[in-house]
VMD Tcl script that builds the backbone (N, CA, C; Angstrom):
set m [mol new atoms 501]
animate dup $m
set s [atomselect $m all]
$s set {name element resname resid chain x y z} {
  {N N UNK 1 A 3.455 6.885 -12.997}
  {CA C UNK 1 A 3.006 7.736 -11.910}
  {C C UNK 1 A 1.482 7.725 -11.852}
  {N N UNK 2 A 1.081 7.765 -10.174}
  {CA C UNK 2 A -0.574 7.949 -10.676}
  {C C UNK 2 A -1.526 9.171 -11.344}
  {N N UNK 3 A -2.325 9.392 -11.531}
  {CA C UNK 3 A -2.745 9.654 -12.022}
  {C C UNK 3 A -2.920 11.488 -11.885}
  {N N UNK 4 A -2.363 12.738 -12.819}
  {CA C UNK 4 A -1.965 13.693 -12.062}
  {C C UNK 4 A -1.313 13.846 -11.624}
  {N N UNK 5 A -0.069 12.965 -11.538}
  {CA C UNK 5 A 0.601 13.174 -10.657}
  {C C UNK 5 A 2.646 13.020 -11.747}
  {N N UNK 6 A 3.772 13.407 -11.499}
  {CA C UNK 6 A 4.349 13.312 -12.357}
  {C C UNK 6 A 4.271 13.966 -13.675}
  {N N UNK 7 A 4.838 13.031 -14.498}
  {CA C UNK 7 A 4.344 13.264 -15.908}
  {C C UNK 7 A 2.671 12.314 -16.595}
  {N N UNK 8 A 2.175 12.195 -15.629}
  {CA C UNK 8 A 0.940 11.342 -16.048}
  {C C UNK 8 A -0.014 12.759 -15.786}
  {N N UNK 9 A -1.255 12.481 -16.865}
  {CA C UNK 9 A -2.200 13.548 -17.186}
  {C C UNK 9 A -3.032 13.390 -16.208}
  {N N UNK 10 A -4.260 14.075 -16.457}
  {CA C UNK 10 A -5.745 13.681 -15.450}
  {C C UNK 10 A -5.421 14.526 -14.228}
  {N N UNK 11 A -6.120 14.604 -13.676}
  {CA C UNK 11 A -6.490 14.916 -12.187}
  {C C UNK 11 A -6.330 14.463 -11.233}
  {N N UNK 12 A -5.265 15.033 -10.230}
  {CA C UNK 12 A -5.582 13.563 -9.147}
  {C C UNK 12 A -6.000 13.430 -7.702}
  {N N UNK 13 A -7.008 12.969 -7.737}
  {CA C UNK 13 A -7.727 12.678 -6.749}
  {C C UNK 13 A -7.703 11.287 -5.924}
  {N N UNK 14 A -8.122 11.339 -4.825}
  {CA C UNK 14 A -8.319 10.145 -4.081}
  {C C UNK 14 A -8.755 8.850 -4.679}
  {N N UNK 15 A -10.174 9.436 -4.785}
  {CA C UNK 15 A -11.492 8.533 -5.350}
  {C C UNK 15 A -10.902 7.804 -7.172}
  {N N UNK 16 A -10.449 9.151 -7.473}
  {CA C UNK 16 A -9.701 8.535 -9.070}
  {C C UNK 16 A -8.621 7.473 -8.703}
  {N N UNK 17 A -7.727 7.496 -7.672}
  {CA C UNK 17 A -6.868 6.676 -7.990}
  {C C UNK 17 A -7.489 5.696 -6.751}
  {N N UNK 18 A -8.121 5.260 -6.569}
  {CA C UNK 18 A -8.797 4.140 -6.012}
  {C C UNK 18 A -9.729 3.475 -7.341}
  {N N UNK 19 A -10.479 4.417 -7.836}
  {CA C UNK 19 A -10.854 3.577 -9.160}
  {C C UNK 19 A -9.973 3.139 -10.087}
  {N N UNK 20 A -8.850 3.990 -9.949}
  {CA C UNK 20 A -8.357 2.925 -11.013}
  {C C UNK 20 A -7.089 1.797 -10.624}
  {N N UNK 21 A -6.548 1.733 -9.478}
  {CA C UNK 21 A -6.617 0.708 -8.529}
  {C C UNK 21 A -7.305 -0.679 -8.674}
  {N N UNK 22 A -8.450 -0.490 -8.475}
  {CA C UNK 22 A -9.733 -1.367 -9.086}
  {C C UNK 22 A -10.009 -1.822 -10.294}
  {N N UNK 23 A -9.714 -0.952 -11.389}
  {CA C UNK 23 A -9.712 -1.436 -12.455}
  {C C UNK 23 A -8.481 -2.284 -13.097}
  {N N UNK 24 A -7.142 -1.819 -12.727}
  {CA C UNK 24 A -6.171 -2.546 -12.288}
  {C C UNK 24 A -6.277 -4.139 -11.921}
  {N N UNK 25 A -6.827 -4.217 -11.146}
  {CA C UNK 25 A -6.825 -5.389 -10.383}
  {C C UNK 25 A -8.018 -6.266 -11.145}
  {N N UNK 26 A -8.901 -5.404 -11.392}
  {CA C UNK 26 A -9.605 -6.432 -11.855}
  {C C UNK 26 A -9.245 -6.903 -13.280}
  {N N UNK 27 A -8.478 -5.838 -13.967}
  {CA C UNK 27 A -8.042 -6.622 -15.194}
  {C C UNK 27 A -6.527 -7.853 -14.998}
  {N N UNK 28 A -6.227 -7.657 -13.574}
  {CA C UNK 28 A -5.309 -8.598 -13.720}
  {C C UNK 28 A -6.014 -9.882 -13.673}
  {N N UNK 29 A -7.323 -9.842 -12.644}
  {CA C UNK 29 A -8.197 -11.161 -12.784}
  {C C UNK 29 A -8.690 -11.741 -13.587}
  {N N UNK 30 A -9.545 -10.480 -14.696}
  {CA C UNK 30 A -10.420 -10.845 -15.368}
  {C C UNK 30 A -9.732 -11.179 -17.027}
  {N N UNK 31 A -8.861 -10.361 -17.196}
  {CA C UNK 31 A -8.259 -10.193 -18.945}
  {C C UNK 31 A -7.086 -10.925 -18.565}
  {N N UNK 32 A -6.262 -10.457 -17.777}
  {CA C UNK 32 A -4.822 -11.626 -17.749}
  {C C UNK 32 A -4.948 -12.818 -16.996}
  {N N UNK 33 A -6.283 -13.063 -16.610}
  {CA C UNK 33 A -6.376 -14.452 -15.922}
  {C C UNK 33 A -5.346 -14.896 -14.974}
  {N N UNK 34 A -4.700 -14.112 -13.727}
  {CA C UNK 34 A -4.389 -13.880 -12.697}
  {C C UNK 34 A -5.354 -14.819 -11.772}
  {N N UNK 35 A -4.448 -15.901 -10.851}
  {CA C UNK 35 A -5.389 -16.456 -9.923}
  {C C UNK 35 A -4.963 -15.787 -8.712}
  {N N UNK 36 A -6.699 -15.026 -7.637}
  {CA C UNK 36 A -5.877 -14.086 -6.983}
  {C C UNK 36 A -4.791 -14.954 -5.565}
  {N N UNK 37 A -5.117 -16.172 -5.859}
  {CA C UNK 37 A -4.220 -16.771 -4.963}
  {C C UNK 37 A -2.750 -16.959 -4.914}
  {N N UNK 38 A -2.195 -16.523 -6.249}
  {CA C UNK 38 A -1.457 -16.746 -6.720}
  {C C UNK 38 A -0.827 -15.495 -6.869}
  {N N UNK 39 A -1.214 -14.408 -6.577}
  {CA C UNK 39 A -1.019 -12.903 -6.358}
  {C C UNK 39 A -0.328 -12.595 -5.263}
  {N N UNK 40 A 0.524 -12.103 -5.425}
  {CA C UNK 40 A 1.527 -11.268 -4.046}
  {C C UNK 40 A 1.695 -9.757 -4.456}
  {N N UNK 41 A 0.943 -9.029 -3.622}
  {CA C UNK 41 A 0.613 -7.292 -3.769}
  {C C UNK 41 A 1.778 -7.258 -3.073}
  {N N UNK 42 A 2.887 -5.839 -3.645}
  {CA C UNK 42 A 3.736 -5.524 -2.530}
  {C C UNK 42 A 3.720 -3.567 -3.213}
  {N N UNK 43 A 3.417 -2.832 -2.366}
  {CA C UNK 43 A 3.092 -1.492 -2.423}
  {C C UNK 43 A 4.051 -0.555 -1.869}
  {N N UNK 44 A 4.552 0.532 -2.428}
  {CA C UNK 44 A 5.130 1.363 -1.501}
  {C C UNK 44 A 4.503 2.816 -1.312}
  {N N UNK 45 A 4.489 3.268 0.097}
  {CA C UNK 45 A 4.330 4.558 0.637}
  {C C UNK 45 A 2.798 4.670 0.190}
  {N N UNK 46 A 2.526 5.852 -0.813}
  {CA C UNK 46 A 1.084 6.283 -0.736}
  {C C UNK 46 A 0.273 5.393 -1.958}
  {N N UNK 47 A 1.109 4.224 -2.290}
  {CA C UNK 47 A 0.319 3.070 -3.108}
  {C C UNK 47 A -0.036 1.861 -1.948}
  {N N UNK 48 A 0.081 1.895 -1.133}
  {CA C UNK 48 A 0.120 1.337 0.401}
  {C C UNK 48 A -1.449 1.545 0.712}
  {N N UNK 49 A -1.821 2.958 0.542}
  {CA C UNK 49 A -2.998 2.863 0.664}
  {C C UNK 49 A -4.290 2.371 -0.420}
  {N N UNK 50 A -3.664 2.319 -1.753}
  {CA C UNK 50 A -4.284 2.113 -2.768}
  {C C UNK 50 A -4.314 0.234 -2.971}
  {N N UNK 51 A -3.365 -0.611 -2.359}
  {CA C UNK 51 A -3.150 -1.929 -2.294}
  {C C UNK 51 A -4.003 -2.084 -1.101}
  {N N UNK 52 A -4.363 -1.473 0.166}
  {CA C UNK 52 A -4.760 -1.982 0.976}
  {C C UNK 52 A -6.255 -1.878 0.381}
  {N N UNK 53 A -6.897 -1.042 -0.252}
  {CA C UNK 53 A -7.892 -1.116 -0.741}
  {C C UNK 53 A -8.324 -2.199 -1.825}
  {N N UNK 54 A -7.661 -2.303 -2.804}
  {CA C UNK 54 A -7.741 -3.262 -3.901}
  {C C UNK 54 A -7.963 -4.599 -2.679}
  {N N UNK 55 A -6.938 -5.366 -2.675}
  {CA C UNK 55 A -6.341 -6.307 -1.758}
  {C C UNK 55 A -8.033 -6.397 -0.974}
  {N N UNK 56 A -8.500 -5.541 -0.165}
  {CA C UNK 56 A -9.968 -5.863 1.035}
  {C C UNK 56 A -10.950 -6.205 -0.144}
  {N N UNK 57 A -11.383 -5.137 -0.965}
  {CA C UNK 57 A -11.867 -5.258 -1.850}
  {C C UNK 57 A -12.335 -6.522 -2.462}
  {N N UNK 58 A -11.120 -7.131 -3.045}
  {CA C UNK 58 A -10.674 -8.711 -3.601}
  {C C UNK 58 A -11.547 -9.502 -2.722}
  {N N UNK 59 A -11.052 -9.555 -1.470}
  {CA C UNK 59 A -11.041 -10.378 -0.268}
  {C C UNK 59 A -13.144 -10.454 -0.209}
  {N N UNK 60 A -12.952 -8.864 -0.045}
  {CA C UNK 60 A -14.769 -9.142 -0.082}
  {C C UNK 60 A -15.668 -10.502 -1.311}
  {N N UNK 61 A -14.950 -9.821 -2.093}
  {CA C UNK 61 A -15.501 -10.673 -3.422}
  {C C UNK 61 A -15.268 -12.335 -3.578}
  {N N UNK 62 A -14.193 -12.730 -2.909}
  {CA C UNK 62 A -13.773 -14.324 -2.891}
  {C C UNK 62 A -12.692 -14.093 -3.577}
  {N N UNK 63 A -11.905 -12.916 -3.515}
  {CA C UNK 63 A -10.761 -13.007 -4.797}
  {C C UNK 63 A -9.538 -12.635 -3.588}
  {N N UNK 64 A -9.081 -13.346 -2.714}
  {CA C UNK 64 A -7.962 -13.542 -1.781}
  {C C UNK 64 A -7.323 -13.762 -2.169}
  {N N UNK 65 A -6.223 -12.747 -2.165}
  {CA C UNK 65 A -4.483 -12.753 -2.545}
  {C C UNK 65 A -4.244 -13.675 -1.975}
  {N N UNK 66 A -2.513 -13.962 -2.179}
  {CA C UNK 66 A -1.426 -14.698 -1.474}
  {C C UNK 66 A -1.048 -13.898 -0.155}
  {N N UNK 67 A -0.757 -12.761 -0.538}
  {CA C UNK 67 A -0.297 -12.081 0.187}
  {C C UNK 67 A 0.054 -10.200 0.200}
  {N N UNK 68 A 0.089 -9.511 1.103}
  {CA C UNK 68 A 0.179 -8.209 0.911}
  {C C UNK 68 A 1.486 -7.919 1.481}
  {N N UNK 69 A 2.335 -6.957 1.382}
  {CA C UNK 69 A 3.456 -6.269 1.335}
  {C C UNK 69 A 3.332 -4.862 1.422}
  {N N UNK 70 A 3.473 -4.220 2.521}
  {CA C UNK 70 A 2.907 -2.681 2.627}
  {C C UNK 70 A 4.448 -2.241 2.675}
  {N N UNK 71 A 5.472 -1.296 2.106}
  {CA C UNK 71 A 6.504 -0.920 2.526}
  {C C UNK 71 A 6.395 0.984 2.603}
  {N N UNK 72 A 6.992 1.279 3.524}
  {CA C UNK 72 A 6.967 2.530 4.195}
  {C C UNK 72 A 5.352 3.562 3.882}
  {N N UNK 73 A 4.629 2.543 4.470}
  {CA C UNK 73 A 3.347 3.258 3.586}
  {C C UNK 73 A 2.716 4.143 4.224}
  {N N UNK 74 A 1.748 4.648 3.375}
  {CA C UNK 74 A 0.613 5.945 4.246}
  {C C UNK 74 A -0.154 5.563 5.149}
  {N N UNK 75 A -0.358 5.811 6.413}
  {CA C UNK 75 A -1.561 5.704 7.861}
  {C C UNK 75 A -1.878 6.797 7.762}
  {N N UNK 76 A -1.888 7.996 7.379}
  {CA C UNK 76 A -2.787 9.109 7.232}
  {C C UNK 76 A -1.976 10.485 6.734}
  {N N UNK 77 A -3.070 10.649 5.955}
  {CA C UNK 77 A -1.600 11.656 4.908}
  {C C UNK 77 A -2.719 12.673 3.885}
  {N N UNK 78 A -2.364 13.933 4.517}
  {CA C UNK 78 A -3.237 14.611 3.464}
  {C C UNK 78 A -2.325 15.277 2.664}
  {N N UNK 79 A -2.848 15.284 0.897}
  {CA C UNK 79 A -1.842 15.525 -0.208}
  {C C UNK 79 A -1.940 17.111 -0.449}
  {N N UNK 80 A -1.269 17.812 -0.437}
  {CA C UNK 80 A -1.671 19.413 -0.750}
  {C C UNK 80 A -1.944 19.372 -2.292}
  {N N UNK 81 A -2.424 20.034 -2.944}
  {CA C UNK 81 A -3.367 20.894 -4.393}
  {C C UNK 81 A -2.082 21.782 -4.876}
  {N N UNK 82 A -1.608 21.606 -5.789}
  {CA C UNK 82 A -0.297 22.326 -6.539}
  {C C UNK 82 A -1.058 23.535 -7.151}
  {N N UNK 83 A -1.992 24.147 -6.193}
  {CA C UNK 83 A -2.682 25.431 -7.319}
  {C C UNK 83 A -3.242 26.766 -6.044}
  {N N UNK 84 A -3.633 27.381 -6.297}
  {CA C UNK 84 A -4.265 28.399 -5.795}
  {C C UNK 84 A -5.454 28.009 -5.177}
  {N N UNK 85 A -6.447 26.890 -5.476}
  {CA C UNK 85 A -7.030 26.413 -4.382}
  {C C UNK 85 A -6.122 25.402 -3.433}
  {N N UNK 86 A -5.301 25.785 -3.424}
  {CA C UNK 86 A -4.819 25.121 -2.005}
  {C C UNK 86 A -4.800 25.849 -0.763}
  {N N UNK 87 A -5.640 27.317 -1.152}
  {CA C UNK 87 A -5.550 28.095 0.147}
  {C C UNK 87 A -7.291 28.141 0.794}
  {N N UNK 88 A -7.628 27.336 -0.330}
  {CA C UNK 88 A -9.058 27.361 0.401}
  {C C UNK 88 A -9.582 25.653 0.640}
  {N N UNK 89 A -8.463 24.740 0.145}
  {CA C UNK 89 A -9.017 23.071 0.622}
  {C C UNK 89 A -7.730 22.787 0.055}
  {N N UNK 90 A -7.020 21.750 1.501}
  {CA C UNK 90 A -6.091 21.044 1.266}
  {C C UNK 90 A -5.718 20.158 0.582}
  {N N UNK 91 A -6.665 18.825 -0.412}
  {CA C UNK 91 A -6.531 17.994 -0.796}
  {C C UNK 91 A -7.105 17.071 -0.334}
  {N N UNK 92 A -6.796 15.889 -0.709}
  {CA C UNK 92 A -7.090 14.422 -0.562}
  {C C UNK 92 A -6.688 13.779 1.204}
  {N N UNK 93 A -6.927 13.590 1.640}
  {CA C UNK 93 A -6.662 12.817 3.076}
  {C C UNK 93 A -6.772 11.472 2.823}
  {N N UNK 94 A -5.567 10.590 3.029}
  {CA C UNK 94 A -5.939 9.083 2.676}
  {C C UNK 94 A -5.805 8.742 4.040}
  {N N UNK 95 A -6.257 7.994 4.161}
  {CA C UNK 95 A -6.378 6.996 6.087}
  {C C UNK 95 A -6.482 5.465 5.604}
  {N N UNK 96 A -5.476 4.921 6.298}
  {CA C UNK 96 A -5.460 3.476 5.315}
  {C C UNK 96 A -6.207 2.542 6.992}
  {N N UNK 97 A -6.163 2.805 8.200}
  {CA C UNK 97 A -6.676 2.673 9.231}
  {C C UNK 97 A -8.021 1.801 8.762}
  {N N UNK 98 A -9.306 2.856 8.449}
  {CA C UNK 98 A -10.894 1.980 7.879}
  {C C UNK 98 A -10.489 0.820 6.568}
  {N N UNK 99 A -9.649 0.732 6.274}
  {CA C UNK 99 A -9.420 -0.174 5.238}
  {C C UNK 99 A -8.984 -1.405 5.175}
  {N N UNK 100 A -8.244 -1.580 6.444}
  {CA C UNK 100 A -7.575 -2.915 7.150}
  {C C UNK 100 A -8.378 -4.096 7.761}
  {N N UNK 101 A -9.591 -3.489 7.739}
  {CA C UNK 101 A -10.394 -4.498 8.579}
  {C C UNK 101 A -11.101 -5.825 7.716}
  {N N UNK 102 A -10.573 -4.924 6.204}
  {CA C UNK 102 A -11.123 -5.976 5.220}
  {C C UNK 102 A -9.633 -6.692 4.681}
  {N N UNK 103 A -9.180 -6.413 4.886}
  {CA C UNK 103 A -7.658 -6.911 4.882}
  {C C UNK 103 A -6.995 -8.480 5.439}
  {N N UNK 104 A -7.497 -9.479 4.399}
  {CA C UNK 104 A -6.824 -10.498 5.244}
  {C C UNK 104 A -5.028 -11.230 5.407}
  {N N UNK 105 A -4.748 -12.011 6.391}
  {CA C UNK 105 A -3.655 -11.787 6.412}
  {C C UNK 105 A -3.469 -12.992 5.299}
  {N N UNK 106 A -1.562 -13.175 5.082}
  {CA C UNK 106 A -0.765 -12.399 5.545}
  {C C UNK 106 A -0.305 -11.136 4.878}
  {N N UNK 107 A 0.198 -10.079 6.010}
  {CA C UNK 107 A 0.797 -9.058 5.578}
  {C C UNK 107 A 2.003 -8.291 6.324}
  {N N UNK 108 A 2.863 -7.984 5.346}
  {CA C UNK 108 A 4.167 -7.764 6.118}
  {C C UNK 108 A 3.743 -6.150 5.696}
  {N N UNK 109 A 4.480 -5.916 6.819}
  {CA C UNK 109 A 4.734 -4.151 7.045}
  {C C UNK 109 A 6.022 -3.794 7.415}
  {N N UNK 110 A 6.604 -3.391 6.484}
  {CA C UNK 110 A 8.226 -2.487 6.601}
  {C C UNK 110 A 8.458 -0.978 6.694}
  {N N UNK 111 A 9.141 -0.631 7.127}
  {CA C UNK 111 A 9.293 0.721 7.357}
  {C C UNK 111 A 10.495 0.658 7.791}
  {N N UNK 112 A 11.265 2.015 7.804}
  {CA C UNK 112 A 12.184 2.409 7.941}
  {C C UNK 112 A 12.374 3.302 8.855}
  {N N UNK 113 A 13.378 3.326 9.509}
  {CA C UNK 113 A 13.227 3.517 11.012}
  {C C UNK 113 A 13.390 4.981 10.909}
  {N N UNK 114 A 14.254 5.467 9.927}
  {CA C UNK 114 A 14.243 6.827 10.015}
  {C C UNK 114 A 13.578 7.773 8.550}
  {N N UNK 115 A 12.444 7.429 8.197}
  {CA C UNK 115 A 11.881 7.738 7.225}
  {C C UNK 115 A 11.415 9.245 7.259}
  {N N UNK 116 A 12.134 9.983 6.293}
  {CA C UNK 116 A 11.668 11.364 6.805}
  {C C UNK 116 A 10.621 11.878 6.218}
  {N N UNK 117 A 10.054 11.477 5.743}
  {CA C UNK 117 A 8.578 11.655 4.618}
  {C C UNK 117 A 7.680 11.187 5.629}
  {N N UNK 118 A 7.629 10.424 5.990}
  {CA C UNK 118 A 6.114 9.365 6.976}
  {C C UNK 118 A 6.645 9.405 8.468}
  {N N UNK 119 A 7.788 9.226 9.047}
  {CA C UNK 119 A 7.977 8.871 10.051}
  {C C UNK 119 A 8.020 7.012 10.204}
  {N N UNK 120 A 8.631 6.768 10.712}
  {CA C UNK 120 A 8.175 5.374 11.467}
  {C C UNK 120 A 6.665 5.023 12.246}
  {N N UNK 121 A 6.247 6.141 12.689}
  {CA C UNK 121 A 5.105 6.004 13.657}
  {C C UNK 121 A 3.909 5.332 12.871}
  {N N UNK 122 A 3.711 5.684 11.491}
  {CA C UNK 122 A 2.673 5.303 10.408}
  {C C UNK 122 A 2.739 3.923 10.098}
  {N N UNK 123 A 3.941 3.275 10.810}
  {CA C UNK 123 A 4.135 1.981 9.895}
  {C C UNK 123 A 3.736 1.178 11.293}
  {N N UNK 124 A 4.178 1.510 12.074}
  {CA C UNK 124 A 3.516 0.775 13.704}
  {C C UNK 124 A 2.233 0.826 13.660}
  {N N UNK 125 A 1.441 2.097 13.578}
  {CA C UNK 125 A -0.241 2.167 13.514}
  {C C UNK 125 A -0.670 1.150 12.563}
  {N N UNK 126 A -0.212 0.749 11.270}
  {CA C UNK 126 A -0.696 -0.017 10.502}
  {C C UNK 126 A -0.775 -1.146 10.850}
  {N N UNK 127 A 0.875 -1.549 10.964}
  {CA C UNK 127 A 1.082 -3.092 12.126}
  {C C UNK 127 A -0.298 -2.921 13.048}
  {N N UNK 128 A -0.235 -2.472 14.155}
  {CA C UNK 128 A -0.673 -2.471 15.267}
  {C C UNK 128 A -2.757 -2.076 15.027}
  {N N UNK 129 A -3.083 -2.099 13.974}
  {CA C UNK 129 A -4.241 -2.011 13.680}
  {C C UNK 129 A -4.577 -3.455 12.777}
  {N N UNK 130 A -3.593 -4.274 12.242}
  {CA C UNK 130 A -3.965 -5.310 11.723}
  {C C UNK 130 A -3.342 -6.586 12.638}
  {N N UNK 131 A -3.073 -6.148 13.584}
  {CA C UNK 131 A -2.799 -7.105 14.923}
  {C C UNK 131 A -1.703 -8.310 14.664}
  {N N UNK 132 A -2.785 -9.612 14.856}
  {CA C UNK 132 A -1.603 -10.809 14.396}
  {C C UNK 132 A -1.950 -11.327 12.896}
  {N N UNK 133 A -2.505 -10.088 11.985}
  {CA C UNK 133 A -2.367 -10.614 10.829}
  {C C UNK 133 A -1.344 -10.052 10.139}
  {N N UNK 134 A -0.474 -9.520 10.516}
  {CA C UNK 134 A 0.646 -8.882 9.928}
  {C C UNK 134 A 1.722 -9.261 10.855}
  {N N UNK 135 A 3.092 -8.567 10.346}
  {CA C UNK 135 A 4.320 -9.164 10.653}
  {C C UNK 135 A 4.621 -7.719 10.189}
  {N N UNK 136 A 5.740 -7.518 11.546}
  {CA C UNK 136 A 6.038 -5.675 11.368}
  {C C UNK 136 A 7.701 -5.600 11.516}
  {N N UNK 137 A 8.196 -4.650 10.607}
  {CA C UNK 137 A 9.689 -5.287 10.130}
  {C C UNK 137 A 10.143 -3.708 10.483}
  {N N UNK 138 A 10.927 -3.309 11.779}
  {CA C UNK 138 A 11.411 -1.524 11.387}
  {C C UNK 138 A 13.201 -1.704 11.108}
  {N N UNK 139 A 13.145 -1.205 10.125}
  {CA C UNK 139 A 14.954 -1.273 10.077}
  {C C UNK 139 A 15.403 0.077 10.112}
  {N N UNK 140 A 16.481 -0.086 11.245}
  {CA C UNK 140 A 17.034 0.798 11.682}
  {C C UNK 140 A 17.290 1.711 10.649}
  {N N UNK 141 A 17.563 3.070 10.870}
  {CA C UNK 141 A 18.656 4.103 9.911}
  {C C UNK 141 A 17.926 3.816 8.530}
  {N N UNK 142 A 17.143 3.333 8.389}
  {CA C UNK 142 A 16.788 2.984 6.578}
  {C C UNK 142 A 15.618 4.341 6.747}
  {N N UNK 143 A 15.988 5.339 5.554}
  {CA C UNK 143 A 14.762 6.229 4.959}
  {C C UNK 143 A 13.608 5.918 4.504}
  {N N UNK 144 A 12.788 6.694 3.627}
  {CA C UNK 144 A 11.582 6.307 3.132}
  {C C UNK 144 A 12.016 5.921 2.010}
  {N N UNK 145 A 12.463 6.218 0.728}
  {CA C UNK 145 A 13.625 6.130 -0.637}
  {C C UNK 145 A 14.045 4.972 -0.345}
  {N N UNK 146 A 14.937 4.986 -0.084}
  {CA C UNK 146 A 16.343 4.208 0.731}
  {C C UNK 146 A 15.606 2.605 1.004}
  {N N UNK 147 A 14.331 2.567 1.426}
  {CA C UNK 147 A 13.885 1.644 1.569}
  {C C UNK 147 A 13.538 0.686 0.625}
  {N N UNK 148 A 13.586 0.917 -0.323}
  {CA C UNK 148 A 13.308 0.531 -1.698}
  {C C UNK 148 A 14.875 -0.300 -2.475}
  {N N UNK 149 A 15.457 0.278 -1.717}
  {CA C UNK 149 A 17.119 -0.165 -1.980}
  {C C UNK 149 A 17.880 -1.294 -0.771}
  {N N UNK 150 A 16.463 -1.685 0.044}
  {CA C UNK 150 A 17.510 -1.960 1.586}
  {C C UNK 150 A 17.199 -3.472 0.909}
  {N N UNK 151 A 18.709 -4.096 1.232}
  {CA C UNK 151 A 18.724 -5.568 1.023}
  {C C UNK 151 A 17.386 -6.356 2.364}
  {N N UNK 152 A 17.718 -5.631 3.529}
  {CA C UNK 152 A 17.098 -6.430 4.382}
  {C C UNK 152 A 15.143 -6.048 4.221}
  {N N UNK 153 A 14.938 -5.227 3.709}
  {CA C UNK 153 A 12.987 -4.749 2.829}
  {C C UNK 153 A 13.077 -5.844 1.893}
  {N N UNK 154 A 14.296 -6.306 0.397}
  {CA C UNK 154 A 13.993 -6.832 -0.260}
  {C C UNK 154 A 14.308 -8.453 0.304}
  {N N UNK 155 A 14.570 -8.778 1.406}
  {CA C UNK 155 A 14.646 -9.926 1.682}
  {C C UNK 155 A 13.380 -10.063 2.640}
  {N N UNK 156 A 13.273 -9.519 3.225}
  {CA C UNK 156 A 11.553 -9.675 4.349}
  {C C UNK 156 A 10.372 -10.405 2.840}
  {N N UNK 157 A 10.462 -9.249 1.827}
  {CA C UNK 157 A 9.171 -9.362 0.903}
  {C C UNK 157 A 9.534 -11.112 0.374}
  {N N UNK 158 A 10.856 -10.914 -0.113}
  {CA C UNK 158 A 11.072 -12.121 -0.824}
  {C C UNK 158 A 10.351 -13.336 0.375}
  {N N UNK 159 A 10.688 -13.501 1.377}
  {CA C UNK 159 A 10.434 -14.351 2.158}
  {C C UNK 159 A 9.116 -14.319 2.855}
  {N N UNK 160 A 7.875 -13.142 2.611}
  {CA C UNK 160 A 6.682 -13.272 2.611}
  {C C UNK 160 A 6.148 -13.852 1.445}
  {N N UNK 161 A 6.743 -13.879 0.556}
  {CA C UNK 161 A 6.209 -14.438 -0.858}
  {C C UNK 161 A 6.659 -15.906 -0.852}
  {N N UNK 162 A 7.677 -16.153 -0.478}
  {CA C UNK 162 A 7.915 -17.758 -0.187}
  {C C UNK 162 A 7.157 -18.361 0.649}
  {N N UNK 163 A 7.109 -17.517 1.524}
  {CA C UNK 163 A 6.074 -18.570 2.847}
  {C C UNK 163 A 4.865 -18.534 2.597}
  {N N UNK 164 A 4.341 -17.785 1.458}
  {CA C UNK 164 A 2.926 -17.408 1.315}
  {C C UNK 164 A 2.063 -18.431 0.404}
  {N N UNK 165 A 3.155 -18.722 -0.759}
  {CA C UNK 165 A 3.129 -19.416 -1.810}
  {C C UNK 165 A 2.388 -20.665 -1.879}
  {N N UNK 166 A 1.538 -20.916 -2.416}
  {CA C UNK 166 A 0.458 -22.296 -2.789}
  {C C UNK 166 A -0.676 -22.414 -1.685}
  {N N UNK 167 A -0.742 -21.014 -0.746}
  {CA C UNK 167 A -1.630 -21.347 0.050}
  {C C UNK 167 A -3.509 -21.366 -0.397}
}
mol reanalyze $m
mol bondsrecalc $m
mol representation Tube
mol addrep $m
């Protein structure tokens, strides 16, 4: 779980789990000698926004994935504070929107048509903000959960990772 969050300790914040996102990634480059070409990111829900970051990030640096995989993810989502300041500041607001522009393709976007956590609408804005560098997949009747279980999510990814492969 990230960080604060679950049974994992720490605090959790935005900015924290974007750093360590980053640190993540860069130890897959730097210590496990990960070629990032050879990398296929596939994220779900509010790690959606934390891959789209890593992933631009990379891209800035010369370190271009294979490919990205966003499934039922966050387009804008503020997290509520499990405490008594939650009546005076809501939390974290993630917007994965400013983050896409560093985002190269390819990237598939899945969602589930009836996702009751996000809606469907979050997974179109994402599509529809990364234009023709993505590929936008809505399956009917599939939840936000549920999506994680749908043969036709785990066959889209499988087959972004095939077509992506040795590029």
């Amino acid at each position: 779980a990230y960080r604060g969050y679950d049974s994992s300790g720490g605090t959790p914040s935005r900015d924290a789990l974007r750093d360590d996102a980053t640190v993540v990634m860069g130890q897959l480059f730097d210590r496990e000698h990960v070629k990032p070409s050879g990398l296929h990111v596939v994220a779900f829900s509010l790690g959606g926004y934390l891959a789209a970051h890593v992933v631009g990030e990379a891209a800035k640096s010369g370190r271009r994935v294979a490919s990205l995989s966003l499934l039922a993810s966050v387009q804008d989502i503020t997290m509520l504070r499990r405490s008594w300041a939650a009546r005076l500041a809501l939390g974290d607001t993630y917007e994965i929107e400013p983050l896409l522009d560093a985002v190269p393709a390819p990237v598939l976007v899945v969602q589930g048509g009836a996702d009751e956590t996000l809606g469907a609408e979050q997974g179109r804005k994402i599509a529809a903000r990364l234009g023709d560098r993505a590929r936008y997949i809505e399956l009917a009747g599939v939840g936000h959960n549920p999506l994680l279980e749908s043969d036709a999510a785990i066959g889209a990814v499988r087959a972004m990772i095939e077509s992506s492969s040795g590029r």
